[in-house]
KEDRENPA-446571 format. One record per residue: residue in three letters; x, y, z of N, C-alpha, C, O in turn. Coordinates in pm, whole numbers, plus 50000, padded with zeros to 5 digits. Example, Ala and Ser with C-alpha at 12.3 -4.5 7.8 and 13.67 -1.06 7.14 Angstrom:
BEGIN
ALA513194943150780512304955050780513204967050780514244966850846;SER512854977550708513674989450714512905000350787513415011450804;
***
This chain:
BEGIN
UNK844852538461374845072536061231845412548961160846252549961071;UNK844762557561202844812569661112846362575561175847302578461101;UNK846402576661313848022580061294849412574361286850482580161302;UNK849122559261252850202550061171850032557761020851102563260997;UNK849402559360946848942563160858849602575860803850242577860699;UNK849322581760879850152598560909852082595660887852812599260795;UNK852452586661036853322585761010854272572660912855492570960913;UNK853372566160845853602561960733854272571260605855282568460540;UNK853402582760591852872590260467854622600860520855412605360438;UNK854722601760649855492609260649857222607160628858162614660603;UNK857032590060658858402585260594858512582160499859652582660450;UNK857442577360421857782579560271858172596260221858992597260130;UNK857642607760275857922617560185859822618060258860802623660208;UNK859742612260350861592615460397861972608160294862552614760208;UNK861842595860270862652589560187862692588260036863182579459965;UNK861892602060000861592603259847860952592559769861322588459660;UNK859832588159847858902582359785859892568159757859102559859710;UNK861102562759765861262552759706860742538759669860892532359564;UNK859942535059807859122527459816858082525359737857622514459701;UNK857582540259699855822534059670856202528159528857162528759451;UNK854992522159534854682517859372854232524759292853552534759318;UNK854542520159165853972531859018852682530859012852022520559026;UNK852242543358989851212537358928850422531358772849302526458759;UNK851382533858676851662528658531852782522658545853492526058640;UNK853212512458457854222508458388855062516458298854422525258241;UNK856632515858260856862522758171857852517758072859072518958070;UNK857222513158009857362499757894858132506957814857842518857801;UNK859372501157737859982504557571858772499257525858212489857581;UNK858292505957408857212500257269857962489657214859142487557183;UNK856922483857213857202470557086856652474256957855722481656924;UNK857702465356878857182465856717855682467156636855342473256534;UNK855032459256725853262463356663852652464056747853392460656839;UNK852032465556774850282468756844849262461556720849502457956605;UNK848042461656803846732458256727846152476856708845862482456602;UNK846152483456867846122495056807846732507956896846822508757018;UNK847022515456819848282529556872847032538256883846202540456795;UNK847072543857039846442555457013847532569357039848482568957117;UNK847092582956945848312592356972847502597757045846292595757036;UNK848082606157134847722613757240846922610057368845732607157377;UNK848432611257520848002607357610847442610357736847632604757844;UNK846212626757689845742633457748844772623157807845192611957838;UNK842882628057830842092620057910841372618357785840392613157838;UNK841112618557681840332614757574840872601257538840082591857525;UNK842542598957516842802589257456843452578957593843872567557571;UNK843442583757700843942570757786842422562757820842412550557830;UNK841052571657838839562569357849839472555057688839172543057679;UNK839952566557586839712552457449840352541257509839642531657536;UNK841792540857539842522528357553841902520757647841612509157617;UNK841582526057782840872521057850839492512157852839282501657913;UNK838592519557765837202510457708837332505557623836292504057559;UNK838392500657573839252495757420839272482057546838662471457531;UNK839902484757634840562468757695839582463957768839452451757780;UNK838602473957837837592470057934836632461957869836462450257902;UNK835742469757743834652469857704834932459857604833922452957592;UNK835922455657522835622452557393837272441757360837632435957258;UNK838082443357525838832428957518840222430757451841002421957488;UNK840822440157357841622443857333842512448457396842302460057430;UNK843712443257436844962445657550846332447557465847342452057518;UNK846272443457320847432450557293847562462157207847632463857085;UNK847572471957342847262484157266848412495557343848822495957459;UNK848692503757232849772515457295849332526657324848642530457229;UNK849352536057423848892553157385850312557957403851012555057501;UNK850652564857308851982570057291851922587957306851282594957227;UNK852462591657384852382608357443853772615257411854752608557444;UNK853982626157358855182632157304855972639057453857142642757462;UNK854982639257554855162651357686855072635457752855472624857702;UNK854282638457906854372633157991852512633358032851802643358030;UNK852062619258065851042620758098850022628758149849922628658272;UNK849362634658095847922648058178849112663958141848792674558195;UNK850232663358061850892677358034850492682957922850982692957869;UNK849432675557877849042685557756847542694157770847752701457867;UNK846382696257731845372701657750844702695857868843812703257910;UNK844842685457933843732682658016844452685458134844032681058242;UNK845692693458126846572696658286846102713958240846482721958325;UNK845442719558132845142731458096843572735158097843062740457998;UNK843062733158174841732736058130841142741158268841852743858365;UNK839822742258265839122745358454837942739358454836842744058482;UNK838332725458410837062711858492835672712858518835292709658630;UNK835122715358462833672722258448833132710058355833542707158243;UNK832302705058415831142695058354829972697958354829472704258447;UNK829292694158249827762697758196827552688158120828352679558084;UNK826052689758084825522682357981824172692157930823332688057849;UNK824152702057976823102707457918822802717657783822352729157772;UNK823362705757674823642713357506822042710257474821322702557537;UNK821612720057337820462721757288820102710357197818922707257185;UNK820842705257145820392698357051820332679857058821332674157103;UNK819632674857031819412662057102820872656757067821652654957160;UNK821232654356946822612647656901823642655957042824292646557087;UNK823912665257102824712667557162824582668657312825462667957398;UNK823042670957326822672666957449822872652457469823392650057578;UNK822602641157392822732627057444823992623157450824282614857535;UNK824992628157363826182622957394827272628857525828132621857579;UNK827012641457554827342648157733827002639957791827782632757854;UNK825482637957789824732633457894825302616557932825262611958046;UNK825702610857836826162598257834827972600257919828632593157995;UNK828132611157866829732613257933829302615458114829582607458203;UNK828642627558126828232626558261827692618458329827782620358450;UNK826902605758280826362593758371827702588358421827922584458535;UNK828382588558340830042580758329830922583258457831522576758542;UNK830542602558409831452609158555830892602958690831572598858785;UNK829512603358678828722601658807829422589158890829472589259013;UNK830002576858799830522565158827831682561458847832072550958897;UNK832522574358787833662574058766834652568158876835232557358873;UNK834692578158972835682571859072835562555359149836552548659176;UNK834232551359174833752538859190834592531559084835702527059113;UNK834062530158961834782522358869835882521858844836212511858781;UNK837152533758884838712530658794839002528358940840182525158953;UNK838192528859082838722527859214840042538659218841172533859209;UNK839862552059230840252562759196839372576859219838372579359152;UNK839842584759312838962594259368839692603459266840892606059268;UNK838252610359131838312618959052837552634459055837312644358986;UNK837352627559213837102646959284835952650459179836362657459086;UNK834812647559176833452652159069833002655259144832662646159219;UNK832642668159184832072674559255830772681059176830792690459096;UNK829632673459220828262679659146827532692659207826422691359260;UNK828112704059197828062719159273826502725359173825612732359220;UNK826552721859076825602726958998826452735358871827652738058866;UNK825452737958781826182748658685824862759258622823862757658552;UNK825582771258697824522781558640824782787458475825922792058466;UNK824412787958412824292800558277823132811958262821952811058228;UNK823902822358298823342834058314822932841258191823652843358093;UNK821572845158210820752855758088820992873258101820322880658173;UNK821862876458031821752893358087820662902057948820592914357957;UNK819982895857845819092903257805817622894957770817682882657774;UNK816732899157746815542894757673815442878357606814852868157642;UNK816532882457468817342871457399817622858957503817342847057519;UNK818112866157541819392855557660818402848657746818672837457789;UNK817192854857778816232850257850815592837857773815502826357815;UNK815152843057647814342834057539814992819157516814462808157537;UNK816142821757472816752811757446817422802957552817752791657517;UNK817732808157720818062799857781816782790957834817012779357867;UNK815002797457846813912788157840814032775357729813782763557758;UNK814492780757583814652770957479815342761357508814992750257469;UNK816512762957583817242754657603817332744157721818092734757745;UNK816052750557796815602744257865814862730657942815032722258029;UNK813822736057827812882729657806813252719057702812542709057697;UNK814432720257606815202712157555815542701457604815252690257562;UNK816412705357733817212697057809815852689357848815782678957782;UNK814712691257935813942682458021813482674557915813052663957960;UNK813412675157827812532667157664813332655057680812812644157705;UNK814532656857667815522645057645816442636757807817452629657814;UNK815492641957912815592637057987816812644858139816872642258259;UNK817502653858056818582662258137818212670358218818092681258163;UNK817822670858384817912680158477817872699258430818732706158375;UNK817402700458448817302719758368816692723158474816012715558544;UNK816922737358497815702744058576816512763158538817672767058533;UNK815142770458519815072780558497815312791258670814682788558772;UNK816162801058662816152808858794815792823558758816342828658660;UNK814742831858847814602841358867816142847558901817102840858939;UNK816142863658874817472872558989817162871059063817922861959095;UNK816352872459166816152864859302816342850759320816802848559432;UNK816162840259252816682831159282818232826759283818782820659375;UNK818682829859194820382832859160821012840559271821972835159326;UNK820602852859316821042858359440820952850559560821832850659646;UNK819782842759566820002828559680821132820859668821962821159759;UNK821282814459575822352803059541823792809859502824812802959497;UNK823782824159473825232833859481825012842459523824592851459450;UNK825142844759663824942855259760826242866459692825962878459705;UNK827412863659632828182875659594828042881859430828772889659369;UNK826822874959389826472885159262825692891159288824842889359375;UNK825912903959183825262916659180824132911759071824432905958966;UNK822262916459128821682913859016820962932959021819832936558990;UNK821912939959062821292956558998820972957458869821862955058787;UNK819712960758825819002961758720819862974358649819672976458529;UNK820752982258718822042994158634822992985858651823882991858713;UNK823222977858635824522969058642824912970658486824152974558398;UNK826352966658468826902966158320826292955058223826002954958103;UNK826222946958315825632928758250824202923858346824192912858401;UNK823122932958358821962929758455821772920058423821732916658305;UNK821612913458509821012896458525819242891958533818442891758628;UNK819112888758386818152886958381817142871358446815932869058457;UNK818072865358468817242848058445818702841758468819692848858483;UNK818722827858470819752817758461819072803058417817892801158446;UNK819662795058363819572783858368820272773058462821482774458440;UNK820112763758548820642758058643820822741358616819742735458618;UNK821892733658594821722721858615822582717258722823812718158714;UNK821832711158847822222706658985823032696758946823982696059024;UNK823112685258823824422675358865825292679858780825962672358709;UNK825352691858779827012696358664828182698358800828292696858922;UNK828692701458713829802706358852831232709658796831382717258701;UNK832162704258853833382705058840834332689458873833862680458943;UNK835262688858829836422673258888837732680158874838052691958858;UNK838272670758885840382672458894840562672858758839952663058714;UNK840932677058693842182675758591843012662558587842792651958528;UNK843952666058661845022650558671844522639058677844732628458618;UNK843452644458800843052626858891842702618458812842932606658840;UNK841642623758621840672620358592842222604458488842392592258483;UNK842902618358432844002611058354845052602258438845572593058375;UNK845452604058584845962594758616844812582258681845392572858736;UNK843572581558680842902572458699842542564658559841982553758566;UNK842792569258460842152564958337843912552358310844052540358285;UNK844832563658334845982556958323846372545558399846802534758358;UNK846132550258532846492533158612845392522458522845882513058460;UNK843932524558520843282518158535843372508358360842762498358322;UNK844272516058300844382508958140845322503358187845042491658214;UNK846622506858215847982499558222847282488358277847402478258207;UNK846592486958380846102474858515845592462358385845562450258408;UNK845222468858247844512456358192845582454158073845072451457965;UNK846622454858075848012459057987847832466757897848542462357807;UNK847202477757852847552488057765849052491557829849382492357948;UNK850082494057673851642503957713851332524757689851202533657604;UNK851372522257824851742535957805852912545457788853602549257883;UNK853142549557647854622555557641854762570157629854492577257531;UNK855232573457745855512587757728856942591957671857922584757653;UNK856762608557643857892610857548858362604357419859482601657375;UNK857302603057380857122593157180856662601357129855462601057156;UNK856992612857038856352621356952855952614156868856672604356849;UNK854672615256780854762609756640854882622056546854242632556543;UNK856092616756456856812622656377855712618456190855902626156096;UNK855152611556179854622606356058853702595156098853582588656202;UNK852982595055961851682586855943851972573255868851202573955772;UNK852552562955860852962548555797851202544555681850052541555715;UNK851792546455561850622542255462851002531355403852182529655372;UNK849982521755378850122511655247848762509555154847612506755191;UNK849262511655026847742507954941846262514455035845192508755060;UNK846672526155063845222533555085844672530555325843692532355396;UNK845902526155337845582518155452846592524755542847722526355495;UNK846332529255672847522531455791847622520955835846672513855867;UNK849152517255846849812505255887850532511356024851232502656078;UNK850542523656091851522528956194852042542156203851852549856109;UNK852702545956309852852558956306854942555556314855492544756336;UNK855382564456296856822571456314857042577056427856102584456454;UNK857832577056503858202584956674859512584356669860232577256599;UNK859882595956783860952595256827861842587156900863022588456931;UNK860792576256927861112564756965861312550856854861772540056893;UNK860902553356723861542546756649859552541256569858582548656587;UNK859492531656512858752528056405858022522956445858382511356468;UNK856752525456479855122513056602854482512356449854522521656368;UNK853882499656428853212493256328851922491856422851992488456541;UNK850892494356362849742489256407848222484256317848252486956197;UNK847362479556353846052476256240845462488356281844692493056197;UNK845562494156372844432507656362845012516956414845872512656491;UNK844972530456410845642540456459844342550156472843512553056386;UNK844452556156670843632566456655844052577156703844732578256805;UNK843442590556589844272602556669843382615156789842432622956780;UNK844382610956895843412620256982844152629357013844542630357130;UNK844532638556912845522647357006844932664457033845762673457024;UNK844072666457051843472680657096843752691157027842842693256947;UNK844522698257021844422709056965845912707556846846432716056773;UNK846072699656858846922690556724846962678756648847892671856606;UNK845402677856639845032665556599844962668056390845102660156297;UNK844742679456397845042683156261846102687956225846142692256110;UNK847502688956324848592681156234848792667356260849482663156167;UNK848612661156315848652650156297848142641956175848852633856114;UNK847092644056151845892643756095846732647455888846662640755785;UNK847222657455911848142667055777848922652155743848642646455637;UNK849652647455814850822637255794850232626555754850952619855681;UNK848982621355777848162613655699847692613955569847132605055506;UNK848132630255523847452634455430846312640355423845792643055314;UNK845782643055533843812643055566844202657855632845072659755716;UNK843242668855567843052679855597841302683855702840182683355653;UNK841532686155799840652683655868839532699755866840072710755852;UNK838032698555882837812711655907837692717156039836672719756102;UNK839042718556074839002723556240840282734256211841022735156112;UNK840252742856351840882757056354841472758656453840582760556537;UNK842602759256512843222754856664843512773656688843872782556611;UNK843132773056835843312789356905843792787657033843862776557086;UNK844092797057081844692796857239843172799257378842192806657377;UNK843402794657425842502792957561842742800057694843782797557755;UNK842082806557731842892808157844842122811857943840932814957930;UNK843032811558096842392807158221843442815858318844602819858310;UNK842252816658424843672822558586843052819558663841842817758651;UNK843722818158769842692814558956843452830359035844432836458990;UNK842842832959129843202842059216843342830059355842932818759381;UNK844252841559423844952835759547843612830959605842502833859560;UNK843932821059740843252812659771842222821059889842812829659953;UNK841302819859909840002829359971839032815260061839062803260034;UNK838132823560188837302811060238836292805260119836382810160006;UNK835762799460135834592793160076833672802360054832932805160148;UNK833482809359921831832819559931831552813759765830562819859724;UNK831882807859698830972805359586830982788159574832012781859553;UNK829872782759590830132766759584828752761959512827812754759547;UNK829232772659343828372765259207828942770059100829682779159136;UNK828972768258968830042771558868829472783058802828512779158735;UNK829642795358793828602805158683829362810658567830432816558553;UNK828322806158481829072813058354827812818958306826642818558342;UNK828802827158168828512837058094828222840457951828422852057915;UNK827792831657869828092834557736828182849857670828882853957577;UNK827512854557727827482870157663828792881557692829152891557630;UNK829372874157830830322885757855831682876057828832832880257830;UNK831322863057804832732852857771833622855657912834582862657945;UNK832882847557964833702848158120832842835358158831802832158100;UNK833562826658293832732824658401833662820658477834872822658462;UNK832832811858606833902813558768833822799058848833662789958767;UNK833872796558923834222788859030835162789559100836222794859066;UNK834892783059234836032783059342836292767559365835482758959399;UNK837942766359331838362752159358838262747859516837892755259607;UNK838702733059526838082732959668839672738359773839702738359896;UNK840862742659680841742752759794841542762959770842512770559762;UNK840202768059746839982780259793840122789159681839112796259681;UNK840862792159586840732800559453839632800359348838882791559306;UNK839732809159331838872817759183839502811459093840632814259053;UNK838532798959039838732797058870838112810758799836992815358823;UNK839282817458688838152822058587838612816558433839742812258408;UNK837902817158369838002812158198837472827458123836722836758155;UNK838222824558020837422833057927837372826557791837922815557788;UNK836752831257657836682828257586837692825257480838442834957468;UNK838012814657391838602814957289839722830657195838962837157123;UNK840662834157192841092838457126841282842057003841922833856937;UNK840852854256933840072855156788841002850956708840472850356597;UNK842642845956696843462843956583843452827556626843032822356729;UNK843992822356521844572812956519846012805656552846972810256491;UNK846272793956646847662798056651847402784856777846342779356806;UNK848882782456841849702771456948849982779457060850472774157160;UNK849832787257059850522794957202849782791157308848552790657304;UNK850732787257443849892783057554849872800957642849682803557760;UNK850042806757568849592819157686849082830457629849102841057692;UNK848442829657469847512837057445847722854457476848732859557525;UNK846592861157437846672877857419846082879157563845292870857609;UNK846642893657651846602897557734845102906357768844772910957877;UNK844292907057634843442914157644842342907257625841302913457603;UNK842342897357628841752882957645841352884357808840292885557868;UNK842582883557843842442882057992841542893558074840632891258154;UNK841912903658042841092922058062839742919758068839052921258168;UNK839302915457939838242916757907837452903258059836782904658161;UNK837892895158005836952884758164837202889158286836242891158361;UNK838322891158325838592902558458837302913058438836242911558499;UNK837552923558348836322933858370835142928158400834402932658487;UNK834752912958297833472912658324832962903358489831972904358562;UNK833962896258494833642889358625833762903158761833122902758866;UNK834522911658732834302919758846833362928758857833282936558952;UNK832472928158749831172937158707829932925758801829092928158888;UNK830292915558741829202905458829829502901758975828512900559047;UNK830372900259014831192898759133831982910359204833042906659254;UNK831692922859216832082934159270832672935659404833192946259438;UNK832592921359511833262924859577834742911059535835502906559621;UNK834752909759484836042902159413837182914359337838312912159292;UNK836662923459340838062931459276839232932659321840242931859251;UNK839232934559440840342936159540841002924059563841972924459639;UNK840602910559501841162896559505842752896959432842872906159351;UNK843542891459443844992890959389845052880459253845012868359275;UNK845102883359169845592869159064846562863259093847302870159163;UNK846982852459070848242844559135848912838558993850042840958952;UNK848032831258937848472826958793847662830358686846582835658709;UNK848072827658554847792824158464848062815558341849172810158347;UNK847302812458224847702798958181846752798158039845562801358035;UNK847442793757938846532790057822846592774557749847552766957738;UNK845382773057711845572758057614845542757357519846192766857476;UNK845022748957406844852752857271843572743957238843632733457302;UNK842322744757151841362736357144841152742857012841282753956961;UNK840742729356975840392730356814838762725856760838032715956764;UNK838732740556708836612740156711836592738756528837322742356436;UNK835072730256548834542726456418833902739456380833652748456460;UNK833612739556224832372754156247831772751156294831352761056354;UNK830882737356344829582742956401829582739456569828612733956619;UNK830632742756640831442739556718830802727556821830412730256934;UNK830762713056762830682701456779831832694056729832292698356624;UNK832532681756793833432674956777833242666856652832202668256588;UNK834202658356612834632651656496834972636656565836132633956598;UNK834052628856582834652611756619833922604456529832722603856506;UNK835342596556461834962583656370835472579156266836682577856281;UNK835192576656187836412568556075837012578055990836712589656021;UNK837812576755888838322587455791838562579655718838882568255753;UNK838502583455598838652582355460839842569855429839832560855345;UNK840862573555534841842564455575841932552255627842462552155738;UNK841482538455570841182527555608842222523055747843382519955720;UNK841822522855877842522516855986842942532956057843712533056153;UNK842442544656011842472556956065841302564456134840362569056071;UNK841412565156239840272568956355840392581356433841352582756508;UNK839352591856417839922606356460838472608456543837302604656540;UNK839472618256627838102624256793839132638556819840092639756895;UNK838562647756735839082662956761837962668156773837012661656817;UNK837832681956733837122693156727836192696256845835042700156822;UNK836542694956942835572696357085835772709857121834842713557193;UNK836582718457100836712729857146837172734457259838352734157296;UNK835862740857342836122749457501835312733857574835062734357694;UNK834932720157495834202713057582834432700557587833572692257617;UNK835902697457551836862690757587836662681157719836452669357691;UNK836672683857831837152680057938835792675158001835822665458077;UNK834692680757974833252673758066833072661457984832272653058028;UNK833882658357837833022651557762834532637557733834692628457651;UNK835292642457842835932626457849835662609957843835872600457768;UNK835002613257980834232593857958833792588757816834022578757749;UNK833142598857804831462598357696832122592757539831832583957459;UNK833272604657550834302608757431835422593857376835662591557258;UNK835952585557490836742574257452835532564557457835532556357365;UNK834502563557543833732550757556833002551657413832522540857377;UNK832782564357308832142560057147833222556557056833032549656955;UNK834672562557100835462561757010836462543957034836842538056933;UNK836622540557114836782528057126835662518757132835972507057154;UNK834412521557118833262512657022833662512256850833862502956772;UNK833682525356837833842527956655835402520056649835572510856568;UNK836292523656723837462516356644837292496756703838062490156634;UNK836842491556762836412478956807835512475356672835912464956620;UNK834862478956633833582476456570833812484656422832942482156339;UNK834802493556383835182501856286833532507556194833262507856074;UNK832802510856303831522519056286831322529156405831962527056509;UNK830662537856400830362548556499829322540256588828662530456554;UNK829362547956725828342543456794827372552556759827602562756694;UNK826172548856805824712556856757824652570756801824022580156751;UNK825552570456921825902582457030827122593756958827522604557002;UNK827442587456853828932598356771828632595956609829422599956524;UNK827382588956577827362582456407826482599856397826302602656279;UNK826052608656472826002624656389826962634256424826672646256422;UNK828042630556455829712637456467830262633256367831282640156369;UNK830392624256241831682620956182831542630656074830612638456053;UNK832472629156017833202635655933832362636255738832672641555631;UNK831572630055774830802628055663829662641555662829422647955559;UNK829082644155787828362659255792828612673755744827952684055735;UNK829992669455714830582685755667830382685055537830622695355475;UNK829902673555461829962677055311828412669555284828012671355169;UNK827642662955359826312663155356825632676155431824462673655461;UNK825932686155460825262693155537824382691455654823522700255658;UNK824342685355723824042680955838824722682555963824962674756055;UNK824932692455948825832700956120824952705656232823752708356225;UNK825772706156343825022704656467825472722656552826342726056632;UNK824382729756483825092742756526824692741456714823602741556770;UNK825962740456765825712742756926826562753356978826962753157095;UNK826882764156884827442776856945826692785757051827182796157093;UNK825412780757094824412791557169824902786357298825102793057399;UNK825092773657282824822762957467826422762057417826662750957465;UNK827482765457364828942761857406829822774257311830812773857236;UNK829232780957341829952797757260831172801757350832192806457301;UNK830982799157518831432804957581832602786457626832372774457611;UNK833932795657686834812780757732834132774557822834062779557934;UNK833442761557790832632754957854831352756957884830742748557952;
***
């Protein structure tokens, strides 16, 4: 079986794939929908998806200006967690990660979730204090935590340095065993087959050009594909969800910056758990061909550029090779930036707007991508039900002018 299989796989690649089947449909839009979602990264094919699964709704569009998984979620380095400080943001990860845990089972779609663990490293006193706080946080509300000695961390990363003269001495870590890492693509082309399969249209290459108003109400968006009418419109578009958002008229409080990321050439297997850094705005992993993920932090201006300041990059290089010293001599191969758009109190924005039949899920930041599942399964409750779920009703948009913000810059300061 397995080498019919082989040479199956190998006449399809002779014959340019003609044979296989799609795995989406690729529908002209029709005149209305019940509801348009914009942006057809993994936030909004996940909405469309628990839109048709959960709550029965099948005529629905996600309309993408690019090409499926080419916008932020083909930009990022796949790092899942759930271990935020504050209950409102710890329960709603934590709800995204039960999700992941199920994920590939349910869309019948291998989304590569690899539960490696995820360390966050203490390099002072502070860093010590507050990663116990955050600890003991996490176990309160039920989330896996565990505190590591430098000796223990040197067990589980035999190639960090914990020299007490080190640049960034390693004081402590925090550890959660089911974090990990997944695919990028797999997650969005599994979200995608698995909506089209219940007829959501997926249309790629549809910019939306404008916001369609009547008497206080969105009736549809404008594209380059011509005029989609719909009863609800939701915007998921990442790090342009506040222009989108502008064309509605609705000024959002979010701030879009460049992101950025590199892998080094491909190496055996020596790190297999994710470590990051808040203090030095770095952290690492090794994909499973073998390269050095690194991330660094957010970019101090504002701005669209997918490839960001060069000294961005310097700065996480220096610090990962301060912690990882025998990695210097490693080769970079690429590099790459995204764009993510953070709230002040850098927690997301899902739920109604001011805009009757207008539904928004931005401001996630550097934590975008662990918080997929979690992220469409509240926001296609709220637009089903045109109320928040209990899991996103302390994200909306009403907190910024009641004062009631969810400062989680300590547990998500750093990209991811």
């Amino acid at each position: 079986m397995q080498r019919f299989s082989a040479l199956r796989l190998l006449g399809h690649g002779l014959t340019g794939h003609k044979h296989w089947r799609q795995s989406w449909r690729h529908p002209e839009p029709k005149r209305e929908y019940d509801v348009v979602i914009v942006g057809g990264g993994g936030h909004g094919l996940a909405t469309a998806y628990y839109l048709a699964r959960e709550h029965g709704m099948t005529n629905i569009a996600v309309v993408e200006k690019g090409w499926i998984g080419g916008g932020n979620t083909g930009r990022n380095t796949t790092i899942v967690r759930s271990n935020y400080l504050w209950d409102e943001a710890a329960h709603l990860y934590e709800k995204s990660l039960k999700l992941w845990e199920g994920l590939s089972h349910e869309l019948n779609f291998n989304v590569m979730f690899s539960q490696r663990g995820v360390m966050n490293l203490a390099h002072s006193l502070q860093d010590v204090r507050d990663a116990e706080r955050r600890a003991n946080a996490n176990v309160l509300n039920g989330i896996d935590s565990e505190i590591l000695t430098p000796e223990q961390i040197r067990q589980k990363v035999p190639l960090i340095s914990i020299s007490p003269t080190a640049r960034y001495p390693v004081l402590g870590a925090t550890f959660q065993p089911r974090g990990g890492v997944a695919r990028h693509d797999a997650i969005t082309w599994g979200y995608a087959r698995a909506a089209d399969a219940l007829g959501v249209d997926i249309i790629q290459n549809c910019e939306v050009t404008g916001v369609l108003k009547e008497s206080g109400h969105v009736v549809g968006v404008e594209t380059t594909r011509g005029v989609i009418r719909a009863r609800k419109v939701g915007v998921v578009a990442a790090g342009h969800s506040s222009v989108i958002a502008q064309m509605a008229g609705l000024r959002l409080p979010i701030e879009s910056h460049p992101l950025q990321a590199f892998v080094s050439e491909p190496c055996k297997p020596a790190l297999d758990t994710v470590v990051m850094s808040n203090a030095v705005h770095a952290y690492i992993s090794q994909s499973d061909k073998g390269e050095f993920v690194v991330g660094a932090g957010i970019d101090g201006y504002n701005g669209y550029s997918q490839s960001g300041g060069y000294n961005v990059i310097e700065g996480a290089v220096a610090a990962i090779v301060e912690l990882f010293p025998t990695l210097s001599r490693i080769r970079l191969m690429r590099q790459w930036g995204g764009i993510v758009d953070v709230a002040p109190d850098a927690c997301p924005i899902i739920g109604l707007t001011p805009l009757k039949g207008l539904y928004i899920n931005c401001g996630w930041g550097t934590g975008g991508f662990k918080s997929t599942p979690g992220s469409g399964w509240v926001l296609a409750h709220t637009i089903a039900h045109n109320r928040p779920h209990e899991l996103n009703l302390p994200f909306t948009l009403e907190r910024f002018s009641s004062g009631a913000l969810i400062d989680e810059h300590g547990a998500a300061g750093v990209a991811h």
